[in-house]
C-alpha positions as CSV (number, residue, x, y, z in Angstrom):
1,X,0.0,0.0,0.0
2,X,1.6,3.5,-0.8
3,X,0.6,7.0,0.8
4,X,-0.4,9.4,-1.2
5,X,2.5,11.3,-2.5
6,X,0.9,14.9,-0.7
7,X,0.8,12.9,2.7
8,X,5.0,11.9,2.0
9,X,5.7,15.0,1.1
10,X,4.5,17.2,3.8
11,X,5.8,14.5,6.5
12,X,9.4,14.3,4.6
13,X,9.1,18.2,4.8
14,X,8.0,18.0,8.2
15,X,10.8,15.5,9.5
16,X,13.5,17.7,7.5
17,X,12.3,21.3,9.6
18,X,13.0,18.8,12.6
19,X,16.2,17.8,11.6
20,X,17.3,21.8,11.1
21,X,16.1,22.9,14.1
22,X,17.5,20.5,15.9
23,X,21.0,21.2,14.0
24,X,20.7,24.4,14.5
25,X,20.3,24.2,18.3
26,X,23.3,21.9,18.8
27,X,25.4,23.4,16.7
28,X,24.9,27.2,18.8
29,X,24.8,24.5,21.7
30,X,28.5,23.5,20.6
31,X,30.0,27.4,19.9
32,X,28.9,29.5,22.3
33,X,31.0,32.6,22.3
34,X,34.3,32.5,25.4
35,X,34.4,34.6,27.6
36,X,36.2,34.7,31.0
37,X,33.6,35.5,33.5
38,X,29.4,35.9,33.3
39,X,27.9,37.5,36.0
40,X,24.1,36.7,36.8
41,X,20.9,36.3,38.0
42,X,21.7,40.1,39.8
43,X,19.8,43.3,39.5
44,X,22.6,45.1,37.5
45,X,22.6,48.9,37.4
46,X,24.1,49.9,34.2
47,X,24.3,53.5,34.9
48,X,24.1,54.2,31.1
49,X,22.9,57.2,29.8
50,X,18.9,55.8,30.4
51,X,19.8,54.6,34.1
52,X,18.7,50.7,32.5
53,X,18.5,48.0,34.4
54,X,19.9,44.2,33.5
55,X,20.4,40.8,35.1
56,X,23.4,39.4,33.6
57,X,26.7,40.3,31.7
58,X,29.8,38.7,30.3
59,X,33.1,39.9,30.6
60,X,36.9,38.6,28.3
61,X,40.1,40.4,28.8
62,X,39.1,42.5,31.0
63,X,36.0,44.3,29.6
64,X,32.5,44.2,29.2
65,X,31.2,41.9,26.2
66,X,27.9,42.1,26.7
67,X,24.9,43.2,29.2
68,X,21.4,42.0,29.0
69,X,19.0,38.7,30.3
70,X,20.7,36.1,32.5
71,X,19.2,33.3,29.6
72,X,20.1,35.8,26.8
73,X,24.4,36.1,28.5
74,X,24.0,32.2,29.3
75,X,22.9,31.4,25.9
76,X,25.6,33.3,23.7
77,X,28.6,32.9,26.1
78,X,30.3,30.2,28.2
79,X,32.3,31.1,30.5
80,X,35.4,29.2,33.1
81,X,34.0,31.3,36.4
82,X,30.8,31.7,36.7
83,X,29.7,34.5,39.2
84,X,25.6,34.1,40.7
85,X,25.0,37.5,42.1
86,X,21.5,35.7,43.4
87,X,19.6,38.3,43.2
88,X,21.6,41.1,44.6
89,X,22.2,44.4,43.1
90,X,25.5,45.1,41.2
91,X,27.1,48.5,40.1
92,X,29.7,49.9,38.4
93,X,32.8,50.0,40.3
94,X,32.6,52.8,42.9
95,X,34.8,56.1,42.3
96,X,35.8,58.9,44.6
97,X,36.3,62.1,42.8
98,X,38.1,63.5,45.5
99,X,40.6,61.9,47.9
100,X,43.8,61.5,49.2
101,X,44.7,58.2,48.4
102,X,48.6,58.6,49.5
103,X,47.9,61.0,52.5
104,X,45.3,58.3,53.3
105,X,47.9,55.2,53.7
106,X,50.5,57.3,55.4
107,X,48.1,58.1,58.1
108,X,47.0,54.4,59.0
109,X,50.8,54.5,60.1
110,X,50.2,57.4,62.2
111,X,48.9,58.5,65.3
112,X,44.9,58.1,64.5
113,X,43.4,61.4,66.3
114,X,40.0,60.9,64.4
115,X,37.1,61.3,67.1
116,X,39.6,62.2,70.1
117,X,37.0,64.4,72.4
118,X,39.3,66.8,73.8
119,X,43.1,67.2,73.7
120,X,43.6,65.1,76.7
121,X,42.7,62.0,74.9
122,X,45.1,63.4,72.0
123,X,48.0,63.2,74.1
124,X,47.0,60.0,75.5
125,X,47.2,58.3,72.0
126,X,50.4,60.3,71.1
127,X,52.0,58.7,74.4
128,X,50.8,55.3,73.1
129,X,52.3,55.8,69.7
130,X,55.5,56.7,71.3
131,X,55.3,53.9,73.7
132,X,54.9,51.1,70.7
133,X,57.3,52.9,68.1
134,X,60.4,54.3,70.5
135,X,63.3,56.1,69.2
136,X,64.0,60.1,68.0
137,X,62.3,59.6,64.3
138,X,58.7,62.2,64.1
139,X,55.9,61.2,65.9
140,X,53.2,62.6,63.1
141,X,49.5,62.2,63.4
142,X,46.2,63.4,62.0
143,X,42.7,63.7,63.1
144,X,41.9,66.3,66.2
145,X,39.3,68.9,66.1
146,X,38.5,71.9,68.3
147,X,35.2,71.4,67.3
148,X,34.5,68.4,69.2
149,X,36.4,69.7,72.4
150,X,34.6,71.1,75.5
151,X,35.8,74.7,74.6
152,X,36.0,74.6,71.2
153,X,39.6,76.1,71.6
154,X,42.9,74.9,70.0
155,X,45.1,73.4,71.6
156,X,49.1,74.8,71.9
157,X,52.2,72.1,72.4
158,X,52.8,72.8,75.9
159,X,52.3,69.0,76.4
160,X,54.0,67.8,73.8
161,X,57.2,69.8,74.9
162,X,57.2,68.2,77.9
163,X,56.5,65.0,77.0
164,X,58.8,65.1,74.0
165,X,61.2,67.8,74.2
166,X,64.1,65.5,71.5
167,X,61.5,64.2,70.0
168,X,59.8,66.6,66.7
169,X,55.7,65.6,67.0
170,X,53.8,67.3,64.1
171,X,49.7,66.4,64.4
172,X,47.8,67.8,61.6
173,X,44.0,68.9,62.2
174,X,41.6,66.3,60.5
175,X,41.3,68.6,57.6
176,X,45.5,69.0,57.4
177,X,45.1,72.8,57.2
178,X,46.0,73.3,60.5
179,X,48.7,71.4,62.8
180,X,49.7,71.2,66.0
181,X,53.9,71.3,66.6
182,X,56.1,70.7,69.1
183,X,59.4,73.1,69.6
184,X,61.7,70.4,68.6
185,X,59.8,70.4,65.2
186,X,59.6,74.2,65.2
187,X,63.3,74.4,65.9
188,X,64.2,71.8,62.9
189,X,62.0,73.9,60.4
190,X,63.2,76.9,61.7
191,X,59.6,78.5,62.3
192,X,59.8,81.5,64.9
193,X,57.8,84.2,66.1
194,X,59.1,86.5,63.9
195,X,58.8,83.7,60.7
196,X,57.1,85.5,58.2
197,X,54.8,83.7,54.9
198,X,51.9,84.3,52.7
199,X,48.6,82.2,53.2
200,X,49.4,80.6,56.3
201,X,49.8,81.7,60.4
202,X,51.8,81.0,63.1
203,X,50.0,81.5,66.2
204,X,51.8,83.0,68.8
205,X,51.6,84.0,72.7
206,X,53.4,87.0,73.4
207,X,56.5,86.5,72.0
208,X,56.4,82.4,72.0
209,X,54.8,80.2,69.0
210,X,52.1,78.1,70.7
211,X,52.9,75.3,67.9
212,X,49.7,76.1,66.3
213,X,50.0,76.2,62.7
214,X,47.1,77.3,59.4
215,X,47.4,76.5,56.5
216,X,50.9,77.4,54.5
217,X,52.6,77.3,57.9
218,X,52.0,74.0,58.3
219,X,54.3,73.0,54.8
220,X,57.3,74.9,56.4
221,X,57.5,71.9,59.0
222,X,56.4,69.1,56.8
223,X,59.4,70.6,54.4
224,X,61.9,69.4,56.8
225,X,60.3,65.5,57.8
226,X,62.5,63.1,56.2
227,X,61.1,61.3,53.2
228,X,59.6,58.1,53.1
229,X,61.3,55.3,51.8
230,X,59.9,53.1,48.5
231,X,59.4,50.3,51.5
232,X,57.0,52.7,53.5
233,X,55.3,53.8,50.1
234,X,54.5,50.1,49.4
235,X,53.3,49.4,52.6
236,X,51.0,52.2,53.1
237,X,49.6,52.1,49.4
238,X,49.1,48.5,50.3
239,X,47.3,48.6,53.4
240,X,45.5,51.8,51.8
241,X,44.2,49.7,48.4
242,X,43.3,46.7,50.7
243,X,40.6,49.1,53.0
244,X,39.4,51.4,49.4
245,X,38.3,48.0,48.0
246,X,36.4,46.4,50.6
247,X,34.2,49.6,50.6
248,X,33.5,49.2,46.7
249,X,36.1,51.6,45.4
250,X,37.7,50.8,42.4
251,X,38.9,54.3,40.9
252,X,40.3,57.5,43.1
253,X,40.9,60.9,42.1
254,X,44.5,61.9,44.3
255,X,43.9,65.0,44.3
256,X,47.6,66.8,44.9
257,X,50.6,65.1,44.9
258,X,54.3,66.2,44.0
259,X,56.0,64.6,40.9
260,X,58.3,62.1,43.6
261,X,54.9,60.5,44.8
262,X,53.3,60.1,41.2
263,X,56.9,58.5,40.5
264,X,56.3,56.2,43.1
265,X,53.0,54.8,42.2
266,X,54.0,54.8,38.9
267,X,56.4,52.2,39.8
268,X,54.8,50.4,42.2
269,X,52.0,49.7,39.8
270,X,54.2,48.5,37.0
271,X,55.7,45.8,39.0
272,X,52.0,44.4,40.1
273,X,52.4,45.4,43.7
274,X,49.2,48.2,43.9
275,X,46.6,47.5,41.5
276,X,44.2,50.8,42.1
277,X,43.6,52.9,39.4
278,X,44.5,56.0,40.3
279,X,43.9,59.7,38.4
280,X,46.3,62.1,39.8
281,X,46.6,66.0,39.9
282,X,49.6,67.7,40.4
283,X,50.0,69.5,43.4
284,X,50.2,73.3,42.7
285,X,53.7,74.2,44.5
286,X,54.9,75.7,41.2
287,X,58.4,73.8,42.4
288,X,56.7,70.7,42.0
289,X,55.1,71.3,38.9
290,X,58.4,72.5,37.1
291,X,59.9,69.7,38.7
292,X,56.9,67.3,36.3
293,X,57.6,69.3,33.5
294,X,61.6,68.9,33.5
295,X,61.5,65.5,34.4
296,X,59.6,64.8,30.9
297,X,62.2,67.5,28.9
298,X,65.3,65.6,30.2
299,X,63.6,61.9,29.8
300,X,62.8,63.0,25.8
301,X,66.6,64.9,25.5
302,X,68.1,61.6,27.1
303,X,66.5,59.5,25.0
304,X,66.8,56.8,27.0
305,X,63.7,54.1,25.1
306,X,62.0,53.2,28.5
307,X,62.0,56.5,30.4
308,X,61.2,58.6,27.0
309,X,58.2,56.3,26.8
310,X,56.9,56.9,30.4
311,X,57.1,61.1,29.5
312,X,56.7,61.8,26.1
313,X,56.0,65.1,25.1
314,X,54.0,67.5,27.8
315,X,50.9,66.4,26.9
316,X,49.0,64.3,30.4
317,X,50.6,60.8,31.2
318,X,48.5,57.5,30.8
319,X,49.1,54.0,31.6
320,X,46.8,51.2,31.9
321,X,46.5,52.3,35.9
322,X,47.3,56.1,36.0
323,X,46.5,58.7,34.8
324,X,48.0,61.9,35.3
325,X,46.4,64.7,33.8
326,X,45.4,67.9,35.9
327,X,46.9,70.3,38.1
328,X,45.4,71.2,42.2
329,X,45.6,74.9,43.0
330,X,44.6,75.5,46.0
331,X,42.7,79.0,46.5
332,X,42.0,79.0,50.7
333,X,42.3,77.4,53.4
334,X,39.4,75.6,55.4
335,X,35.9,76.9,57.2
336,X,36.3,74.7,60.4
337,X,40.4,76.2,61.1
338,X,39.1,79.8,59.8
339,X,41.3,79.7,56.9
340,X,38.6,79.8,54.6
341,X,38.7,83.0,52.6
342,X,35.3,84.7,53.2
343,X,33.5,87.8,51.7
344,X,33.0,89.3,54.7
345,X,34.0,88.6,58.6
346,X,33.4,84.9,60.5
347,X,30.1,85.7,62.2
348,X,31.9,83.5,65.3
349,X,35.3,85.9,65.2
350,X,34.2,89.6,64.3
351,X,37.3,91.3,62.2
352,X,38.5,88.2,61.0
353,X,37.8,86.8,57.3
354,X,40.3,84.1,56.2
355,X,42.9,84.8,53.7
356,X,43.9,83.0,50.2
357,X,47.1,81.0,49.8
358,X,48.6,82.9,46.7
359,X,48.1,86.6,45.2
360,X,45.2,87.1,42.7
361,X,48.2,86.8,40.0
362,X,49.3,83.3,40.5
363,X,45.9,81.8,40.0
364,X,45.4,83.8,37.1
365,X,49.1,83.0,35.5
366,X,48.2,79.2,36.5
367,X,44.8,79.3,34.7
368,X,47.1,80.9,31.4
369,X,48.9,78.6,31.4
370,X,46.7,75.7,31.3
371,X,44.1,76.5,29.1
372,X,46.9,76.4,26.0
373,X,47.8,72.6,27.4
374,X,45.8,69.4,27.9
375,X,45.7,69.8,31.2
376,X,42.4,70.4,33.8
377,X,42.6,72.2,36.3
378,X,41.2,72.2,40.0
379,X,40.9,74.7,42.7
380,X,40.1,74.0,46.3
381,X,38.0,76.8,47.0
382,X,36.2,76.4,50.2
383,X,34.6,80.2,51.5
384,X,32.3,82.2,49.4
385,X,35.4,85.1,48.2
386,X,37.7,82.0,47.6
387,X,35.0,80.8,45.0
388,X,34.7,84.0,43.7
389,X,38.2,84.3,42.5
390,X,38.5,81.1,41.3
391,X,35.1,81.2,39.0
392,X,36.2,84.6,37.7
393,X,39.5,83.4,36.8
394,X,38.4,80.4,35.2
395,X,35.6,82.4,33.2
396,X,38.3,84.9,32.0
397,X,40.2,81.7,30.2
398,X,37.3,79.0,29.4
399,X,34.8,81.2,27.8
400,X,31.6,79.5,27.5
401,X,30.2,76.2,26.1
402,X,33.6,74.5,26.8
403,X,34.3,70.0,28.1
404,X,37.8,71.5,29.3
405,X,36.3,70.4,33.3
406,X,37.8,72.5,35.0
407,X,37.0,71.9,38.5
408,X,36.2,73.9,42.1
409,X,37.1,71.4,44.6
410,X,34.7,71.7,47.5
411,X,32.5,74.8,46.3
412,X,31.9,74.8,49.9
413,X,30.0,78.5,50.7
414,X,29.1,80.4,47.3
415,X,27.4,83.7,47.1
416,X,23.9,83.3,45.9
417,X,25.2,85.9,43.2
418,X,27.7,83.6,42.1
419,X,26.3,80.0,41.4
420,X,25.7,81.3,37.5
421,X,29.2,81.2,36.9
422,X,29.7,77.6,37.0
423,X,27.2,76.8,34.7
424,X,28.1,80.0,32.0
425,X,31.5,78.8,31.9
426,X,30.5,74.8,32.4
427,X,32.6,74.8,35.6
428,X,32.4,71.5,37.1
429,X,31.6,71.6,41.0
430,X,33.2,68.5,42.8
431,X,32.2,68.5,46.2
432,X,32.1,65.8,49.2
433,X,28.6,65.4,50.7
434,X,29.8,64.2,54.1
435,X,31.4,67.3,54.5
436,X,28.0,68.7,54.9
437,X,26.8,66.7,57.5
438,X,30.5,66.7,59.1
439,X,30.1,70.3,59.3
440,X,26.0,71.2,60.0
441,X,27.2,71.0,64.1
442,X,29.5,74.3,63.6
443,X,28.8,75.4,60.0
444,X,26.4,77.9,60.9
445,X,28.4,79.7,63.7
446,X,31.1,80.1,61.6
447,X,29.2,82.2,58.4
448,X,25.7,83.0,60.1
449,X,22.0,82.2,59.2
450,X,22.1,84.0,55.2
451,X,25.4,82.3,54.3
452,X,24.5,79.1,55.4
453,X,21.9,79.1,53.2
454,X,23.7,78.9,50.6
455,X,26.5,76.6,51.9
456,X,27.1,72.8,50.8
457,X,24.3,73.6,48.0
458,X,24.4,70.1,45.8
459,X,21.4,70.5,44.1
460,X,21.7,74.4,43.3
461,X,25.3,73.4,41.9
462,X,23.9,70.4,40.0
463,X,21.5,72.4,38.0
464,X,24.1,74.4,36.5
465,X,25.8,71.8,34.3
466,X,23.5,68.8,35.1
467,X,26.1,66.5,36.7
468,X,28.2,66.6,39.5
469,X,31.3,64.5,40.6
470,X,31.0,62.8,44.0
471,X,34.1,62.5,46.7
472,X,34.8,62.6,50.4
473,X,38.2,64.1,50.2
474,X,39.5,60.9,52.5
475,X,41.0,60.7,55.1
476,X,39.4,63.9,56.2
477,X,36.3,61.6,55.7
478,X,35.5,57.8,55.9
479,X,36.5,56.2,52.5
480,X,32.7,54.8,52.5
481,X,31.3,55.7,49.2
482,X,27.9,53.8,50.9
483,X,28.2,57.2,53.4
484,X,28.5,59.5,50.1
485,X,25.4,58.3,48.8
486,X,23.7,58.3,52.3
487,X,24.9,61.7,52.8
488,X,23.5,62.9,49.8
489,X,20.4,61.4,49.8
490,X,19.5,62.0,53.2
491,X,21.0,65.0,54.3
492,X,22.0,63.0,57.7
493,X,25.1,61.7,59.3
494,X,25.2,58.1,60.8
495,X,23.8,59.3,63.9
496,X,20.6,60.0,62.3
497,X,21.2,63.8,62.9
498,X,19.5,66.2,62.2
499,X,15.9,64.5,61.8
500,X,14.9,65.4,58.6
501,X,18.2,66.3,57.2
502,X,20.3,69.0,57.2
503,X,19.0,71.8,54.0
504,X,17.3,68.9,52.7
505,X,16.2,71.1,49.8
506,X,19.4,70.4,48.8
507,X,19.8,66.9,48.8
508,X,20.2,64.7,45.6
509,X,18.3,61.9,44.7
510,X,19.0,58.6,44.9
511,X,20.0,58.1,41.0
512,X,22.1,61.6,40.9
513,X,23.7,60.5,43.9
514,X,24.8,56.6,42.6
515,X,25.5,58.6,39.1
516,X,28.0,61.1,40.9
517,X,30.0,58.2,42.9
518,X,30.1,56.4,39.8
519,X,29.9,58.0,35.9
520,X,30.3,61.8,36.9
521,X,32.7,61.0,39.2
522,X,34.4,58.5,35.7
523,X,33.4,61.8,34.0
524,X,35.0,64.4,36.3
525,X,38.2,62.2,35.9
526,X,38.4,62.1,31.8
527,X,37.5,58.4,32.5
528,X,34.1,57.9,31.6
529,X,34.9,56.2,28.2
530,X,36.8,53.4,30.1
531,X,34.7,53.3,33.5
532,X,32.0,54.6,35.4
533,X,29.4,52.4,34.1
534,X,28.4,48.9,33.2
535,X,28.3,48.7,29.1
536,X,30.4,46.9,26.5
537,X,33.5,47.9,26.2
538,X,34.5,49.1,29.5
539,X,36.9,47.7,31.6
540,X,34.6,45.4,34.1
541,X,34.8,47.0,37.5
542,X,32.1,46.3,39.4
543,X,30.9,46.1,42.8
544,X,28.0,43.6,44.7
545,X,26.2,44.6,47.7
546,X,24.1,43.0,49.8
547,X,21.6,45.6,49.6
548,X,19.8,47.9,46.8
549,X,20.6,51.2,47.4
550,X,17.8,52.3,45.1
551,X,14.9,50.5,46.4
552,X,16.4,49.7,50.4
553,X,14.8,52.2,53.4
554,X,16.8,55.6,54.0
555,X,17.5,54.5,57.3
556,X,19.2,51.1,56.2
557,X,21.8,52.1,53.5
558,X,24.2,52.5,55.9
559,X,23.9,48.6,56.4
560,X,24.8,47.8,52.9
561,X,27.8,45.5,52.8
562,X,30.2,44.6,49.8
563,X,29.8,41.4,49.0
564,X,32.4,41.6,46.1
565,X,34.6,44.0,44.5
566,X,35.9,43.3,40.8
567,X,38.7,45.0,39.0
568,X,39.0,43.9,35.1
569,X,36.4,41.3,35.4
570,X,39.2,40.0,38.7
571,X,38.1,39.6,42.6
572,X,39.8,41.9,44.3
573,X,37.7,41.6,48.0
């Protein structure tokens, strides 16, 4: 008996589709696209330029292959590790706009002064420090502040001279723009009395120094403290880079460091012993600086293959982990030592409105000189007349409708007249949000119930350009990028103070703050092509936590945990 031919036909055709299909699938099956890790089953915040969402992405050499569905990833890519974020939310490698990664390491091998509640318990620690590390080297420490004392009053080095009249002690206020030092440090920096400088003070009583030092006076004792060793550098960095990642960060902005330093990590970082990328500003001691600059001239006239390599030209300097490509002026000194420049008196010390660090002229032959290079520059401008200066002399050089990002570090207290300027001149503000709530207990005493008002203004300053690097200019700060984004968002320090948050008119919102400790901050940096966010083609930093910092309660984000930090598609924590 034979089927008609109609009924073989459309079951041969039927069998054959079959066939394909099934081909098809194991063939795809059997060449999946490699990749080296796939991340998945995780709520993934891209922090693309639509804020989107995603479960799943894969990563090979380093970068981003793709983002999307955790079956869409599994299905085109096979991978050796295999990371199930199980539902937890994952985002782009945190980044500090603002910090002090060096000054950070050096002082977890210092005398911590952080928290000390008056100048008794200073001394206490400082006698424990001497107790576990004896000999005649510098006792140096950081982390006092007459602000958290009974009196409010600074302290003088009567103490210290008794306690350590061989040995020099230099203890630098927790903002380092103000130090306390003993006479056998005085007397090794040659600081007086009748010592003389421009944008510092050397506080005296009668004709005796009390060994309280602001701002510039400071550097004429640290001038004299023997430098560290490569050994000390490694160690520090180290122990720095181990702390930065178990809080999320994978980028940091130092902002201010001399050419030896940047040397240094430059090293360090080629022979695989510190791992952080780092984006470094020059420190604005116009020694320093020249010191950059002929360091690359003799490395291209010695045309030695290696070092001509590392300094090229005088163009920024880039290597796979640093990136050195701005200058750091500084324009005052700081509102809780009184050094902060100010259009008119301290309300809390009639007669008395701060000073800047350099004439009028240097800032404005600085800012000459940079706009005709690659270079950014970035000011730390802290009271409202410091601001001032530094907006005007930017505007004079940038024009308008300009991506040269030049910076006001801080942009602490701004005249209400002057916000306009950073957006007419697309002046980037980078500012630290736990500054604010940090500084709410005093703040006001210091510039009165008007300026206040227009003091640690985030979202005033975010309007003008529409994006807004995030720091916390650490180790003035905790390195916690977590208390960034909870400082910004709530207007509240981890005490829960003030209830209801400090100016909360001025707070961000939860996607501008996770947008300013990750892209704007990539962004402020000149990184933003390479990291920042979580798309294809970027290097794969990224960070898990055991909390969404999106969707969790205000009062819990200070909970969240990092349950994995990545660097390059690598486990770093």
């Amino acid at each position: 008996m034979f089927l008609p031919f109609s009924a073989v036909s459309k079951g041969f055709i039927g069998w054959c589709i079959a066939l394909a299909i099934s081909s098809v699938i194991l063939v795809s099956c059997g060449h999946k696209e490699p990749a080296d890790l796939i991340v998945y089953n995780g709520v993934v915040y891209t922090v693309d330029g639509s804020f989107s969402t995603a479960q799943a992405f894969a990563v090979q050499g380093g970068r981003i292959l793709a983002v999307g569905k955790t079956d869409d990833i599994k299905a085109k890519y096979e991978a050796a590790e295999m990371v199930d974020a199980q539902g937890k939310a994952v985002y782009p490698g945190f980044i500090d706009a603002h910090a002090h990664f060096v000054g950070y390491g050096r002082s977890l091998f210092e005398v911590d002064l952080y928290g000390c509640k008056d100048w008794a318990e200073a001394i206490s620690r400082v006698r424990a420090f001497d107790k576990a590390h004896p000999g005649d080297t510098w006792i140096r420490g950081r982390g006092w502040d007459q602000n958290k004392f009974p009196d409010k009053a600074y302290p003088t080095n009567k103490q210290l001279n008794e306690l350590f009249p061989k040995r020099p002690v230099l203890l630098q206020r927790v903002d380092g723009h103000a130090a306390i030092a003993n006479n056998k440090a005085l007397q090794l920096a040659g600081v007086g009395a009748a010592t003389t400088l421009t944008g510092g003070k050397i506080e005296v009583a009668g004709d005796v120094p009390t060994g309280l030092l602001i701002d510039n006076a400071v550097d004429l004792v640290t001038a004299v403290v023997p430098p560290a060793t490569r050994e000390q550098y490694a160690q520090w960095l180290s122990k720095a880079q181990e702390n930065c990642f178990g809080v999320g960060l994978t980028t940091i902005a130092d902002c201010g460091l001399p050419y030896r330093d940047i040397a240094i990590i430059d090293t360090l970082q080629r022979e695989g012993k510190l791992q952080m990328q780092l984006y470094v500003l020059l420190s604005d001691d116009t020694v320093t600086y020249k010191q950059y600059m002929a360091a690359r001239a003799a490395a291209l006239a010695a045309g030695d293959p290696e070092v001509t390599r590392r300094y090229v030209g005088n163009g920024p300097y880039k290597t796979e982990k640093l990136f050195v490509k701005g200058v750091k002026a500084y324009a005052d000194g700081a509102l809780g030592s009184r050094g902060a420049c100010l259009l008119h008196h301290y309300t809390d010390k009639p007669g008395w409105g701060g000073f800047l660090l350099s004439s009028p002229a240097h800032y404005d032959s600085l800012a000459q000189q940079l706009v005709g290079s690659d270079f950014q520059l970035c000011t730390h401008a802290i009271g409202d007349s410091g601001n001032r200066m530094a907006l005007n002399v930017y505007s004079k050089y940038l024009g308008s409708n300009n991506d040269r990002r030049w910076r006001i570090e801080h942009a602490q207290v701004v005249s209400p007249d002057d916000f306009h300027l950073f957006g007419a001149s697309s002046i980037i503000p980078s500012v630290q949000p736990t500054h604010a709530t940090s500084d709410m207990y005093w703040a006001g005493d210091r510039v009165g119930p008007e300026r206040i008002k227009s003091a640690y203004a985030y979202k005033q300053l975010l309007e003008q350009n529409g994006w807004l690097p995030l720091g916390t200019d650490f180790p003035v700060e905790d390195i916690s990028p977590i208390k960034t984004f909870y400082a910004a968002v709530a207007r509240m320090d981890a005490k829960g103070f003030p209830d209801g948050g400090f100016q909360k008119e001025n707070a961000l919102t939860r996607e501008q703050a996770l947008r300013g400790i990750t892209i704007w901050a990539a962004r402020g940096c000149f990184l933003d092509k390479e990291v920042g966010s979580i798309e294809a083609g970027k290097r794969a930093d990224f960070v898990i936590l055991d909390k969404d910092l999106m969707n969790a309660p205000e009062k819990e984000l200070l909970g969240a945990k990092v349950n994995g930090t990545y660097m390059g598609g690598k486990k770093v924590r």
